[in-house]
ROROFI-842787 format. One record per residue (C-alpha): residue number from 1; residue in three letters; y negated, x negated, z negated. Coordinates in nm, 4 decimals. Layout:
! residues N
<num:NUM&residuo:ALA&y:Y&x:X&z:Z>
...
//
This chain:
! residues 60
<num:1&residuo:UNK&y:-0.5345&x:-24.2342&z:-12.3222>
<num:2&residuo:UNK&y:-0.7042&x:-23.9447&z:-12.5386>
<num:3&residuo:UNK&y:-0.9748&x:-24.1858&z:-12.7298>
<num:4&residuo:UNK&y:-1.1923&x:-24.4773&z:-12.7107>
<num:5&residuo:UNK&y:-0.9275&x:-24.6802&z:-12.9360>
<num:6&residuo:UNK&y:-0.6184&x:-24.6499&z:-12.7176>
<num:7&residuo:UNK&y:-0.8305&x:-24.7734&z:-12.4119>
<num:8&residuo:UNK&y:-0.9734&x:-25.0544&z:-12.6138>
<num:9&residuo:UNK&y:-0.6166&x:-25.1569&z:-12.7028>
<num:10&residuo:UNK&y:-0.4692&x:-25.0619&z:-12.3845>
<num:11&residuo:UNK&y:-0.6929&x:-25.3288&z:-12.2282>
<num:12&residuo:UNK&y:-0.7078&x:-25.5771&z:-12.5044>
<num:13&residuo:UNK&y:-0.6460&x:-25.5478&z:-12.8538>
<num:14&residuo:UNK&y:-0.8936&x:-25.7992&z:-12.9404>
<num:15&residuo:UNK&y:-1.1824&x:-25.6289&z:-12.8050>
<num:16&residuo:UNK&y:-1.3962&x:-25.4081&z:-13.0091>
<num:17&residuo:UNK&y:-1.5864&x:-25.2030&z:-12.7951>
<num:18&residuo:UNK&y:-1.8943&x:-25.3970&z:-12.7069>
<num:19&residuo:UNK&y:-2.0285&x:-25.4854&z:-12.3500>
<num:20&residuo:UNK&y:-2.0256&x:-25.6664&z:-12.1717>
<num:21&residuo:UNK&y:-1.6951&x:-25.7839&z:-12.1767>
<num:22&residuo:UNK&y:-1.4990&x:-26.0073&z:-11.9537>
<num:23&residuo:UNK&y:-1.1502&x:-26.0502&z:-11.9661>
<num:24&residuo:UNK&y:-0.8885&x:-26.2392&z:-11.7337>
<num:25&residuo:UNK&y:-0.5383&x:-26.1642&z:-11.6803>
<num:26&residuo:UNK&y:-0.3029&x:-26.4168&z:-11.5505>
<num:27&residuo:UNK&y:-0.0887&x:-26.2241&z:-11.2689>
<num:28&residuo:UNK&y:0.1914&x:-26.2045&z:-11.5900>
<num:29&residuo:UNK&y:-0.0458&x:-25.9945&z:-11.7743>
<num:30&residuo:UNK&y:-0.1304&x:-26.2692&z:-12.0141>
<num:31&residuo:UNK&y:-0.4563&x:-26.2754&z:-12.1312>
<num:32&residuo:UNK&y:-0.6079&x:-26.6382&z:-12.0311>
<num:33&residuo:UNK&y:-0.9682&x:-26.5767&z:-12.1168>
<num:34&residuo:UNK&y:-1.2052&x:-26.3171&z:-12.2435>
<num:35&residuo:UNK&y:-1.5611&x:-26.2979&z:-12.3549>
<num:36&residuo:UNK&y:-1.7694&x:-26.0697&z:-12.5841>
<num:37&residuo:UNK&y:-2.1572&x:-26.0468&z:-12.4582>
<num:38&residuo:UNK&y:-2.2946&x:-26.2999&z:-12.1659>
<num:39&residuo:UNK&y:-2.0492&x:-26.5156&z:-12.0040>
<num:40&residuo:UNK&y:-2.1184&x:-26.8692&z:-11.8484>
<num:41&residuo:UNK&y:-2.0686&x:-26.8396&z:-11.4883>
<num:42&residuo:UNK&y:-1.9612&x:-27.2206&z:-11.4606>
<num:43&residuo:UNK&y:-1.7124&x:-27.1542&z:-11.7236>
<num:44&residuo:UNK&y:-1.5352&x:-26.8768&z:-11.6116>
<num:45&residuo:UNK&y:-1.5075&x:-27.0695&z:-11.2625>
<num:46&residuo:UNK&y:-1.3098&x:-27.3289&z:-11.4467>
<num:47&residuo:UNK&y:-1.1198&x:-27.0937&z:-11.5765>
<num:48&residuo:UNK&y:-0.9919&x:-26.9704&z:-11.2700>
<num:49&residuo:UNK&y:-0.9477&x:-27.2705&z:-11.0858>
<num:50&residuo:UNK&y:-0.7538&x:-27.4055&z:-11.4009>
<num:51&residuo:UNK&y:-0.5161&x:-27.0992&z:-11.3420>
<num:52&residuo:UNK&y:-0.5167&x:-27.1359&z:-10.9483>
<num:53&residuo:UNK&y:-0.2483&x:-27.4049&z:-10.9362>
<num:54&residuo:UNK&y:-0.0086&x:-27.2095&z:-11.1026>
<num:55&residuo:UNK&y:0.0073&x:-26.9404&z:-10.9279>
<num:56&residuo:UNK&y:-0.1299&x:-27.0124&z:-10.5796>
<num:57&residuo:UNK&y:-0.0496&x:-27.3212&z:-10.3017>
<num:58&residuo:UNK&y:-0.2861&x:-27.3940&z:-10.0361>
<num:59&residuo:UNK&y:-0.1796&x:-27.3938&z:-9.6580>
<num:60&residuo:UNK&y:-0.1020&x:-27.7180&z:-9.5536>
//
């Protein structure tokens, strides 16, 4: 990566450059939720438990 640009797009094409960002990547490198500025703690916990059941089980 030689500039800013390439490791904006590298990460995410959508962002522009601005922090904070938060960004969460499914383990198939999708993209399932991102955030320019402050983020809402609750939300970002539903976020992840929305994704949990698709990729993890529980021990029984």
């Amino acid at each position: 990566i030689k500039n800013q640009d390439e490791l904006f797009d590298a990460v995410d094409p959508e962002w522009q450059g601005a922090v904070p960002y938060t960004i969460l990547i499914s383990p198939a490198g999708e993209v399932v939720h991102r955030v320019h500025g402050e983020f809402d703690s609750l939300e970002l916990k539903r976020v992840i438990v929305d994704h949990l059941g698709r990729t993890y089980a529980p021990r029984k």
